[in-house]
SERO-901340 format. One line per field, with one value per residue (C-alpha): x, y, z. Coordinates in Angstrom, 1 decimal. Each point is the difference from the previous one (the first is absolute). Example, Ala and Ser with C-alpha at 12.3 -4.5 7.8 and 13.67 -1.06 7.14 Angstrom:
residues 2
px [12.3 | 1.4]
py [-4.5 | 3.4]
pz [7.8 | -0.7]
END
This chain:
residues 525
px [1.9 | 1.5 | -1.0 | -2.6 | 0.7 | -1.4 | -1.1 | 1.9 | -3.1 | -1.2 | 2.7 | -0.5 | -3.7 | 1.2 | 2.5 | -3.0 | -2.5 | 3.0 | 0.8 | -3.6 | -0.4 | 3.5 | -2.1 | -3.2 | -1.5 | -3.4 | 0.3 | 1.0 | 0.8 | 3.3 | -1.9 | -2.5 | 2.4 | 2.0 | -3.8 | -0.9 | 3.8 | -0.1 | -3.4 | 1.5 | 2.9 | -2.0 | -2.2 | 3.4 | 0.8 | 3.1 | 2.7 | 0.7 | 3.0 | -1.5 | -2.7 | 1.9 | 2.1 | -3.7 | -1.1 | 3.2 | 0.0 | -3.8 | 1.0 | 2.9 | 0.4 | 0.0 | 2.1 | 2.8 | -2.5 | 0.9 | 4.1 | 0.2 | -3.5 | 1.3 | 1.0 | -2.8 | -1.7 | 1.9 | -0.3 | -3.8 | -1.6 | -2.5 | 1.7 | -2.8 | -2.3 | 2.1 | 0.3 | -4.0 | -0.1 | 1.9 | -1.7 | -3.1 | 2.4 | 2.1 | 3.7 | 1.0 | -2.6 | 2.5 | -3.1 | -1.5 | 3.6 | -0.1 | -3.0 | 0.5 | 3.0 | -1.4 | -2.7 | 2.5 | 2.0 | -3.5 | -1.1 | 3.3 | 0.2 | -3.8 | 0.5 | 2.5 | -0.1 | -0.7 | 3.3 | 1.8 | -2.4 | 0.9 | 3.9 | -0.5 | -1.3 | 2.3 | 3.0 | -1.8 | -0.7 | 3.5 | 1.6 | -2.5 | 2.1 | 3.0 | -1.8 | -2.6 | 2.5 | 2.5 | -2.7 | -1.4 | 3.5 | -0.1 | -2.8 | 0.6 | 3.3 | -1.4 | -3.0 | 3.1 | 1.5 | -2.5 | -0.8 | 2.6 | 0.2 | -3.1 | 1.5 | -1.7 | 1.5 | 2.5 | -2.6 | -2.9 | 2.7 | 1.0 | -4.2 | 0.0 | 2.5 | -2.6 | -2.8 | -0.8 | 0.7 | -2.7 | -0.2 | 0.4 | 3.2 | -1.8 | 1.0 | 2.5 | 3.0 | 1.5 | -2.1 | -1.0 | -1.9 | -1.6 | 1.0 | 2.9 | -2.4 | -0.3 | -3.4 | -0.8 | 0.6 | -2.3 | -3.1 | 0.1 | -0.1 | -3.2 | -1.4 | 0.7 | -1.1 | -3.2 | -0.7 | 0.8 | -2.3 | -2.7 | 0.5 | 0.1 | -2.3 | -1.8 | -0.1 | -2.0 | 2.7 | 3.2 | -0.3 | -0.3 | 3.2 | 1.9 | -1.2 | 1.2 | 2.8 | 0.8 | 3.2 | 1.5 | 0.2 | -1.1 | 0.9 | -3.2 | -0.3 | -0.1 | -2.3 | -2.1 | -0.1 | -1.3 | -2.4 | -1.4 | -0.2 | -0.7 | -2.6 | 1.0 | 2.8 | -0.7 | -2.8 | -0.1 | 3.1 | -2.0 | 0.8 | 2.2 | 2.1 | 0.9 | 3.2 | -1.2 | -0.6 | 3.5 | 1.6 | -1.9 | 1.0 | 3.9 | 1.1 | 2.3 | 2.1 | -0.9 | 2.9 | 0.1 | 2.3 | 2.0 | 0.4 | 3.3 | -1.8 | -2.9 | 2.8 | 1.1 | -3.4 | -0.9 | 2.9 | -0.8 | -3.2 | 1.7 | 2.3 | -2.7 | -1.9 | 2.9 | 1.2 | -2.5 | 1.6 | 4.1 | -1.0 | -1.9 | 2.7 | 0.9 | -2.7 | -1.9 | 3.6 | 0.6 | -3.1 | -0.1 | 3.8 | -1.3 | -3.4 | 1.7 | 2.9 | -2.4 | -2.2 | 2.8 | 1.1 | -3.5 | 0.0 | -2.3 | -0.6 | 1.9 | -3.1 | -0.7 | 3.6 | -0.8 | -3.2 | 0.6 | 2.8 | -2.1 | -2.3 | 2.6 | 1.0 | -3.7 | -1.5 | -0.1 | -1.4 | -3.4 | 1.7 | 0.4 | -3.9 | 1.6 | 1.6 | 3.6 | -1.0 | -1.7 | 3.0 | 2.6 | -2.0 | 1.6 | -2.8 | -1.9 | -2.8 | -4.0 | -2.5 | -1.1 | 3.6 | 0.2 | -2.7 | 1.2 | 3.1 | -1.3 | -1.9 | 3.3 | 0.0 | -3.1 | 1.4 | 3.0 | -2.0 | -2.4 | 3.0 | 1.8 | -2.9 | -0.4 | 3.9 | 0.6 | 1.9 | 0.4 | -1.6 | -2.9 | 1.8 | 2.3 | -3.2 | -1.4 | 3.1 | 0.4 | -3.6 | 0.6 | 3.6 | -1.5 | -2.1 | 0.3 | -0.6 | -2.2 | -2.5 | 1.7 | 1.1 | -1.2 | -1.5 | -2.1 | 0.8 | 0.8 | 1.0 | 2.6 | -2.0 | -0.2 | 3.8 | 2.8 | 3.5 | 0.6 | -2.1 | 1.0 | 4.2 | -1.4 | -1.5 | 2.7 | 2.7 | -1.5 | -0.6 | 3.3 | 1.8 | -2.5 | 0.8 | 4.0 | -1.0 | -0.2 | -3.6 | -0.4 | -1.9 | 2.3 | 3.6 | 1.2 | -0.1 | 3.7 | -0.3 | 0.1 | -2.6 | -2.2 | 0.2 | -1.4 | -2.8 | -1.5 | 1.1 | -2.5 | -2.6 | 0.6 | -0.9 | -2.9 | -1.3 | 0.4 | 3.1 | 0.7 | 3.1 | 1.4 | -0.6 | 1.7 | 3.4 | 0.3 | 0.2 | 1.9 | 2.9 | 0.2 | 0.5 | 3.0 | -1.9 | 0.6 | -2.8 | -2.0 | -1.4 | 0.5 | 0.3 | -3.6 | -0.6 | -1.3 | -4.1 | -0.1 | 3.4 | -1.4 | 2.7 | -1.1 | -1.3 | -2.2 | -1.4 | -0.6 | -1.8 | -2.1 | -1.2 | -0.9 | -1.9 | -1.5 | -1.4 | -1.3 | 2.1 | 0.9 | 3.2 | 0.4 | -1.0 | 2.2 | 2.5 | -0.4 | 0.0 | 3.5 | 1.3 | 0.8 | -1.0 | -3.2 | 1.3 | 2.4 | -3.2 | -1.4 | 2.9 | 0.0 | -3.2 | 0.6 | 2.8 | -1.7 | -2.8 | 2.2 | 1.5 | -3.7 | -1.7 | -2.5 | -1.4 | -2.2 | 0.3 | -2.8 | 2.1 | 3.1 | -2.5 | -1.2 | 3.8 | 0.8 | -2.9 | 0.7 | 3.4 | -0.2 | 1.5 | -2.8 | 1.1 | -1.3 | -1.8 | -1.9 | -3.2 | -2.9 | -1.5]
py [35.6 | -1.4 | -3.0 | 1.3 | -1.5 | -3.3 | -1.0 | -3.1 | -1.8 | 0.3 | -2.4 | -2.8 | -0.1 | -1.0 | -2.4 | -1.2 | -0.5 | -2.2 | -2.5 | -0.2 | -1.7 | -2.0 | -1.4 | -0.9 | 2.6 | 1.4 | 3.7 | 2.8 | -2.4 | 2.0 | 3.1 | -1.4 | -1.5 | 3.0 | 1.5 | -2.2 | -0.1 | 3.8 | -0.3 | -2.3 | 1.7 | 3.3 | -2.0 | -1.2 | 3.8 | -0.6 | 3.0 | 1.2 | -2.0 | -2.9 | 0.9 | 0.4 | -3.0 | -1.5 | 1.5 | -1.2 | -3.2 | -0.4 | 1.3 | -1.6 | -2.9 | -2.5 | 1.8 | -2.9 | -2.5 | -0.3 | -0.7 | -3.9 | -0.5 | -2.5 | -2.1 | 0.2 | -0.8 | -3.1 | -1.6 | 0.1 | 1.4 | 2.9 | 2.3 | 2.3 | -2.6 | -1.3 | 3.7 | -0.1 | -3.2 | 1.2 | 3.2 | -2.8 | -1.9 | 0.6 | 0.1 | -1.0 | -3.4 | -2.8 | -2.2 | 2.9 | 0.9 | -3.4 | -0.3 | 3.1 | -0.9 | -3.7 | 1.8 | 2.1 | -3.1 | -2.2 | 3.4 | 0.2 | -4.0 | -0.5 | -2.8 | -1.3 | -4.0 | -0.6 | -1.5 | 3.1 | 2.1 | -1.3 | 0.3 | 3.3 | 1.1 | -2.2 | 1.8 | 3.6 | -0.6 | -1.1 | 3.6 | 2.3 | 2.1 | -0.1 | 0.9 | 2.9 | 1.6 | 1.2 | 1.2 | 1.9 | 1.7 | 1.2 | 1.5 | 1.7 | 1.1 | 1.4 | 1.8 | 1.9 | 1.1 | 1.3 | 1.9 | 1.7 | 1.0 | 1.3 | 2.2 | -1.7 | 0.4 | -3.0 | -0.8 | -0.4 | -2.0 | -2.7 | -0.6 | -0.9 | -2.5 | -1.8 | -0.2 | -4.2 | 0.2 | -0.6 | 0.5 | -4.0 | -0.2 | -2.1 | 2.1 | -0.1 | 0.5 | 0.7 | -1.2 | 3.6 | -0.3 | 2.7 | 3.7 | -1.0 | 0.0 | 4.0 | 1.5 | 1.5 | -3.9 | -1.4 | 2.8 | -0.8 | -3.8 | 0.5 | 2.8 | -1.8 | -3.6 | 1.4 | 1.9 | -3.4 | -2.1 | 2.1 | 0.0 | -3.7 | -0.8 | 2.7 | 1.6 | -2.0 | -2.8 | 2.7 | 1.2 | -3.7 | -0.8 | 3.5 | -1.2 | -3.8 | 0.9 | 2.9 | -1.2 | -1.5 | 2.0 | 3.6 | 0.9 | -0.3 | 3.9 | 0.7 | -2.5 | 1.4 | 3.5 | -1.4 | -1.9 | 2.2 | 2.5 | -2.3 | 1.7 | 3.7 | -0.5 | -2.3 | 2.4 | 0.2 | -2.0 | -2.5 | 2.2 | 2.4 | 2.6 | 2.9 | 1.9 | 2.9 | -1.9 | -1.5 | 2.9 | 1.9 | -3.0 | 0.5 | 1.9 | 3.4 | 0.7 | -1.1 | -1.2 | 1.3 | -1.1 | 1.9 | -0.6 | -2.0 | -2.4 | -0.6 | -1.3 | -2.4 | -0.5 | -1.4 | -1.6 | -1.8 | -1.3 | -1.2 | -2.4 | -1.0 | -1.1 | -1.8 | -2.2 | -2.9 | -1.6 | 0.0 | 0.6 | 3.4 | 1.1 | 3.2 | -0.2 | 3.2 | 2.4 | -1.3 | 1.0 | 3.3 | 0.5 | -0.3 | 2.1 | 2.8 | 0.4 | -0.4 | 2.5 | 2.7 | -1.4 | 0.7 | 3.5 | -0.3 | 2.6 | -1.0 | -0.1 | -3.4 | -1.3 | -0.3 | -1.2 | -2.8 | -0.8 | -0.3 | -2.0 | -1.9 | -0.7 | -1.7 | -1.4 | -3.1 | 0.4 | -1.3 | -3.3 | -0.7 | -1.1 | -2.9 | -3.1 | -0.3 | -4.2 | 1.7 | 1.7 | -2.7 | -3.2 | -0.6 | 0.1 | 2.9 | 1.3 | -1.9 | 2.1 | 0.9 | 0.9 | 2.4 | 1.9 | 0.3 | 1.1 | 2.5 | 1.8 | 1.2 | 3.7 | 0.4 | -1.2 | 2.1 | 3.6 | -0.9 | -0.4 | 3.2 | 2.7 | 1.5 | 0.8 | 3.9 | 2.0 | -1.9 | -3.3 | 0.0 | 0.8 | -2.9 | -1.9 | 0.4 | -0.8 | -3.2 | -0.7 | 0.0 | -1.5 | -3.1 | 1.7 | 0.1 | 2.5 | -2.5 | -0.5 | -3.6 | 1.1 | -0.7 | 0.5 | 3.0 | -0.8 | 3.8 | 1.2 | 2.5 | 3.2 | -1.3 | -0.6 | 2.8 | 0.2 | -1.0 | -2.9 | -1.4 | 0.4 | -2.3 | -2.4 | -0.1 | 0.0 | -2.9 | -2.0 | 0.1 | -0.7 | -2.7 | -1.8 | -0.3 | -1.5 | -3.3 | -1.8 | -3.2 | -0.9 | 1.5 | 1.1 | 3.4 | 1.6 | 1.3 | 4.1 | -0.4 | -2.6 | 2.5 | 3.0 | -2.3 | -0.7 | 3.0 | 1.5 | -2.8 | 1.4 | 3.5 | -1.5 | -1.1 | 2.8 | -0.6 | 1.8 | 3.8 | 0.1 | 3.2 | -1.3 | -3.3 | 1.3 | 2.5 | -3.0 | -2.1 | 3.0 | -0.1 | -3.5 | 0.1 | -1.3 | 1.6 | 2.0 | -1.5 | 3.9 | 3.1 | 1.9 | 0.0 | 4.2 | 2.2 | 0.0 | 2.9 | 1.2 | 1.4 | 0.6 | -2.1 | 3.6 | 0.4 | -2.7 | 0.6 | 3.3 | -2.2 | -2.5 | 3.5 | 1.7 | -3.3 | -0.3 | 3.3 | 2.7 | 3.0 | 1.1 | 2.2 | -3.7 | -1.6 | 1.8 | 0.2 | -3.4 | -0.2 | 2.7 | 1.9 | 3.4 | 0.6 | 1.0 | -2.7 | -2.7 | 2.2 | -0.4 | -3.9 | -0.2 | 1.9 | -2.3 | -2.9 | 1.1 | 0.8 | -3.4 | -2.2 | 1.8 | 2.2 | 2.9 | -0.3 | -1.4 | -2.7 | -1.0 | -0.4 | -1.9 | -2.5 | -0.5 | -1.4 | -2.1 | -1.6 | -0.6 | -1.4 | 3.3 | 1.0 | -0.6 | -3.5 | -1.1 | -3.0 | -1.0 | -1.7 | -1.6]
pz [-21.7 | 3.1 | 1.8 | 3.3 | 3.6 | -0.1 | 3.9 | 1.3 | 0.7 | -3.4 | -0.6 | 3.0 | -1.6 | -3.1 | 1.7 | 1.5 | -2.5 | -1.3 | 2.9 | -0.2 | -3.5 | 0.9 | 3.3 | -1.2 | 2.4 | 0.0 | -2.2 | 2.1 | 3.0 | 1.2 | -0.7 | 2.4 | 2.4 | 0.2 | 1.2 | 2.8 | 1.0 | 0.9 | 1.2 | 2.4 | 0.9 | 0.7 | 2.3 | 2.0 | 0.1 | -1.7 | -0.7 | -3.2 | -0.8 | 0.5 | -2.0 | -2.6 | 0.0 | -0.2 | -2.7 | -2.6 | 1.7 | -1.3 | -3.3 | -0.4 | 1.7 | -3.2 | -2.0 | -0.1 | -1.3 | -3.4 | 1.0 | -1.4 | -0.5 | -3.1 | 3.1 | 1.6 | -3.0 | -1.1 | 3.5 | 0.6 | -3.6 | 0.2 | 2.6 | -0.2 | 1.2 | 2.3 | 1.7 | -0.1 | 1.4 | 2.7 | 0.8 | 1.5 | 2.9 | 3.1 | -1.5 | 3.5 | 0.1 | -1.4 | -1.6 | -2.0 | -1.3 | -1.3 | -1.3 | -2.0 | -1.6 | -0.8 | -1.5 | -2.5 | -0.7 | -1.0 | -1.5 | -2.3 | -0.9 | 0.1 | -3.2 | 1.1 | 1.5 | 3.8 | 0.1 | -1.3 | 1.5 | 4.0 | -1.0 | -0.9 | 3.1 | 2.1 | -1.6 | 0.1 | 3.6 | 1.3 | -2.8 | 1.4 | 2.5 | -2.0 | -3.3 | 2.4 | 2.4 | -2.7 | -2.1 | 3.3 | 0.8 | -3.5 | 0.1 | 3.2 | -1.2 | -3.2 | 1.8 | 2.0 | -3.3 | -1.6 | 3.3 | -0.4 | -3.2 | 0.1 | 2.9 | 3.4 | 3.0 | 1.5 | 2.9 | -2.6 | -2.1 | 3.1 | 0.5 | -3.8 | 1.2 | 2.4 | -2.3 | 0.9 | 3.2 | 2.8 | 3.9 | 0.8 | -1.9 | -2.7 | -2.4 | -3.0 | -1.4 | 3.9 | 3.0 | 1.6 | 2.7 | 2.5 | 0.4 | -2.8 | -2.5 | -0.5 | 1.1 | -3.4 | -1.7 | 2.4 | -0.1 | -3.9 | -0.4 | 2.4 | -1.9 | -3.6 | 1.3 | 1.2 | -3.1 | -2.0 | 2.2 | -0.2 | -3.5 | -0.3 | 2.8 | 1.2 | 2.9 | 2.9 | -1.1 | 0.1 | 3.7 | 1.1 | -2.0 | 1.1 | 4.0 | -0.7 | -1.1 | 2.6 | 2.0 | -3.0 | -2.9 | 1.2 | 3.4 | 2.6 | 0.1 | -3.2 | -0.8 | 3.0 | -1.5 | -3.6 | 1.3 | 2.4 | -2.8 | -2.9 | -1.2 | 0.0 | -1.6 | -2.7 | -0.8 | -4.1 | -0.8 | -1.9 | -3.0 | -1.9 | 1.9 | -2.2 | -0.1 | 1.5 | 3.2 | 0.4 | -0.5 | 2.9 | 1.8 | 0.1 | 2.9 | -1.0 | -0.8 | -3.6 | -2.3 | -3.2 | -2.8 | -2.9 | -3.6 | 0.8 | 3.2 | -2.3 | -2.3 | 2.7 | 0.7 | -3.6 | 0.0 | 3.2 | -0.9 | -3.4 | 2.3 | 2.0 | -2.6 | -2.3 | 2.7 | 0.0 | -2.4 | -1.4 | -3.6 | 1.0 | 1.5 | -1.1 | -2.3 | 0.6 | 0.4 | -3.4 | -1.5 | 1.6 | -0.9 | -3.9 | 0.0 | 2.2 | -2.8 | -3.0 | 1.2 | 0.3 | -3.0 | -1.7 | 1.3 | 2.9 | 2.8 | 3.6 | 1.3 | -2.5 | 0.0 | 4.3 | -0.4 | -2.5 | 1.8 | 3.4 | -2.0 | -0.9 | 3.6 | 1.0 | -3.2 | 0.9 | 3.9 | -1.3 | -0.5 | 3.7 | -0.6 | -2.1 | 2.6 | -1.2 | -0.3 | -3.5 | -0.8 | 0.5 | -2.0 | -3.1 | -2.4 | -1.6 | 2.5 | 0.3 | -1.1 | 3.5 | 1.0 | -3.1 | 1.3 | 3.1 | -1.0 | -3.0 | 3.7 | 0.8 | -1.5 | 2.0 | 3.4 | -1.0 | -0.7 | 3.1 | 2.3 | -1.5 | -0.6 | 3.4 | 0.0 | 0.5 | -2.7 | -3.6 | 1.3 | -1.7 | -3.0 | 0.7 | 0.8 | -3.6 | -1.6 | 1.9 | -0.7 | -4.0 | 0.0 | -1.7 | -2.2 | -3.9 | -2.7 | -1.9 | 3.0 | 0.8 | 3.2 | 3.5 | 2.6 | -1.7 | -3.9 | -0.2 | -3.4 | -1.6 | 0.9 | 3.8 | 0.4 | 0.4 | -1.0 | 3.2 | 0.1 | -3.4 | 1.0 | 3.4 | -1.8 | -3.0 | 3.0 | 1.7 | -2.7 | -1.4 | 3.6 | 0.9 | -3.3 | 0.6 | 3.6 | 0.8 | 1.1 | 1.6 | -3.3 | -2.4 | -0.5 | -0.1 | -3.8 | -1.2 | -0.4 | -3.6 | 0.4 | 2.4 | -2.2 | -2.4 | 1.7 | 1.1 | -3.9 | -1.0 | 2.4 | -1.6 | -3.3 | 1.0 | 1.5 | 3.8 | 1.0 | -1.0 | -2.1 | 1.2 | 3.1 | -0.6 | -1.9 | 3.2 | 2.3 | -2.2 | -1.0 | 3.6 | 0.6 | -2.4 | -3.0 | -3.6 | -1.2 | -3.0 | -0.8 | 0.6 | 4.0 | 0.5 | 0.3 | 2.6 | -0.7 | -2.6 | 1.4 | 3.0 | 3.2 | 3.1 | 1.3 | -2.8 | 1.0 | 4.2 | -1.9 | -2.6 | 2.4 | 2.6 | -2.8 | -1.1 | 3.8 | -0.2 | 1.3 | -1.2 | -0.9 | 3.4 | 2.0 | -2.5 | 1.4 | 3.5 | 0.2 | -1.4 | 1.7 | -3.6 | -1.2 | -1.4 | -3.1 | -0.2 | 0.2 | -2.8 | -2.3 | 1.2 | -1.7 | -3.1 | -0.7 | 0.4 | -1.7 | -3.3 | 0.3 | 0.2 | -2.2 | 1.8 | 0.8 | 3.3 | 3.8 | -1.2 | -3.3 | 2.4 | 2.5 | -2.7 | -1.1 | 3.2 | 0.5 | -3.3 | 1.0 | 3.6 | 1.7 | 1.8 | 3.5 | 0.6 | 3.7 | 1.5 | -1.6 | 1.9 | -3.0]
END
């Protein structure tokens, strides 16, 4: 079965949810930004191409964020707190700039002597712009790129470009000031600082902050036009905004994407997520690279090669949740830290699961890729029955690249030493062994048994046809949905039905809920 049209904005959701956890946002607060953005630009009667430059600036407008975060990270500790800290001031009034970053140095050294303590923040003080404003060009620069290989336009690219920039020229990395800041850059940061000071402060306190700061960070018209109309168009953004409503949002024409931009897509998000720090680079190519050729290796349909290999792609998007300060420590995780970090499947399925076409199948994959047969997993402590082909090869896949990488905490394992390791967890009942060898013959490692066999020898079509049938549908349905001949799906099912061991559609459907090949989605529970 082919990969359906997956709409564009499907996509910049999921970007969004992310920059989100990576910011320490409120949830949904692009989603809600992007709202009151083209509420506001409706009300200034602006044209459609405007519009839409609004609505992926919204969206997208912190998707560079993560570029050198390990930077960020090692100059003033919790970035994540940092970046909520800042969401309260005036990036443009010099004392609470200071005061903020005091705060994250005291926050990161809080034990250590007075003495050490002031030095620290002398010498933090006197580094800030040269350690900030390269960190801020990055990010810029990387917003840009993923832009465009997610297929925007140049002119929605270049705003990307201006994301800290402000009217009075206060802003960073260049200095902008007026009518050079793009129009689009500037209807934004009022729209997503009003939606973050409400959030932080409520509302009373945001309009008197918008109107103080009107002349200096938003242009006096704009800031005219939200306040005038504050409450219309903040009107139920205090919570949730579903997918359904930001994609009636986008002005048409509506971009769609193909098997092969979903590809780049995936592949996108992968980068975006693996550049906070220089060990994870590459990290979640590599892990995709593995599961993609062990799962054609193991005899899988297409349609599961893709989606493992999607899955692949995003696993680890949950972990923006987690600051990178965590990550970069050289000492096993707290307690408190560990269960932060074991939330990440869940972050990752919720940012993934209202994607068009296989994304909730990818979602559920990437929402078990830490899971274990034994029940030892997290975040759900789903068991064999609970976890596909699929989602064992992700899990064996990322195990087994995850142990030959380096950690701040821990040297890379040799790929002898690796194998070894998740061969260990196979013994004791964690890892599927089929599973495991697939991953590991494809990693170059000499197999300790035999080429783990198709499941009862059935051909990756016999298995589209089980997992129909299972579901359900007749043989004619069966069919239609993979554009074959009725009486081709018929002798599909004979086959496979000769090679399991049965006799009836709800003997075939039991088979494949034993065995994990029902096709898996999101659960609630």
């Amino acid at each position: 079965m082919g990969a359906p049209a997956v709409r564009r904005a499907d996509f910049l959701m999921a970007l969004a949810y992310a920059t989100d956890l990576a910011t320490g946002h409120s949830r949904d607060f692009a989603l809600r930004s992007c709202v009151l953005a083209m509420r506001l630009a409706k009300v200034a009667r602006l044209d459609e191409q405007m519009c839409r430059a609004v609505y992926h600036q919204a969206l997208l407008r912190y998707i560079g964020c993560n570029a050198d975060t390990h930077l960020l990270a090692a100059a003033w500790g919790d970035e994540i707190a940092l970046r909520r800290d800042l969401h309260r001031i005036d990036m443009g009034n010099k004392s609470e700039f200071v005061e903020t970053f005091v705060r994250a140095i005291t926050r990161t050294l809080a034990d250590a002597p007075p003495a050490e303590l002031a030095k620290a923040v002398e010498r933090g003080l006197a580094e800030a712009a040269q350690v900030n404003i390269p960190i801020l060009s990055g990010h810029c620069e990387v917003a840009q790129r993923i832009a465009e290989r997610i297929g925007l336009s140049e002119e929605l690219r270049e705003n990307l470009g201006q994301i800290y920039e402000r009217w009075d020229g206060r802003g960073l990395p260049r200095g902008l000031s007026g009518n050079a800041v793009r129009f689009p850059v500037r209807l934004v940061t009022l729209a997503q600082d009003a939606i973050a000071l409400t959030d932080i402060h409520g509302f009373e306190s945001m309009t008197a902050m918008i109107a103080k700061r009107a002349g200096g960070a938003y242009e006096m018209e704009l800031a005219e036009v939200l306040l005038t109309h504050a409450e219309t168009v903040l009107a139920g953004l205090d919570g949730p905004v579903d997918r359904e409503t930001i994609l009636a949002l986008e002005p048409a024409p509506h971009a769609f994407l193909d098997e092969q931009a979903c590809e780049e897509a995936y592949l996108a998000i992968a980068d975006m997520i693996d550049m906070r720090m220089p060990f994870t680079f590459g990290h979640s190519r590599a892990v995709a690279a593995l599961a993609g050729a062990a799962a054609k290796q193991m005899g899988l349909p297409a349609s599961d090669i893709r989606g493992v290999r999607w899955a692949a792609y995003t696993h680890d998007i949950g972990e923006l949740a987690v600051p990178v300060s965590t990550w970069m420590r050289a000492r096993a995780l707290t307690e408190r830290e560990t269960d932060a970090a074991r939330l990440h499947p869940y972050h990752g399925e919720r940012a993934l699961a209202s994607l068009g076409g296989d994304g909730p199948i990818v979602a559920a994959l990437v929402q078990r890729h830490h899971e274990r047969l034994d029940g030892t997993g997290y975040h759900r402590n789903s068991r064999g029955p609970d976890l596909s082909p699929a989602a064992r090869i992700l899990a064996a896949a990322e195990a087994f690249q995850t142990a030959r990488e380096s950690r701040p905490h821990r040297p890379a394992l040799s790929d002898q030493a690796a194998a070894a390791k998740v061969r260990g967890a196979v013994k004791e009942g964690r890892l599927c062994p089929d599973a495991v060898e697939a991953v590991l013959t494809c990693a170059g490692q000499r197999a300790r048994r035999a080429p783990p066999k198709r499941l009862a020898g059935l051909t990756p079509r016999e298995i589209e046809v089980l997992r129909l049938i299972a579901a359900g549908n007749t043989a004619k349905e069966a069919a239609s949905k993979l554009d074959i001949a009725t009486k081709t799906a018929d002798n599909h099912i004979q086959s496979l039905y000769s090679k399991i061991g049965v006799t009836t559609r709800a003997g075939a459907a039991l088979y494949a809920l034993e065995r994990g090949l029902v096709q898996q989605g999101i659960s609630s529970a």
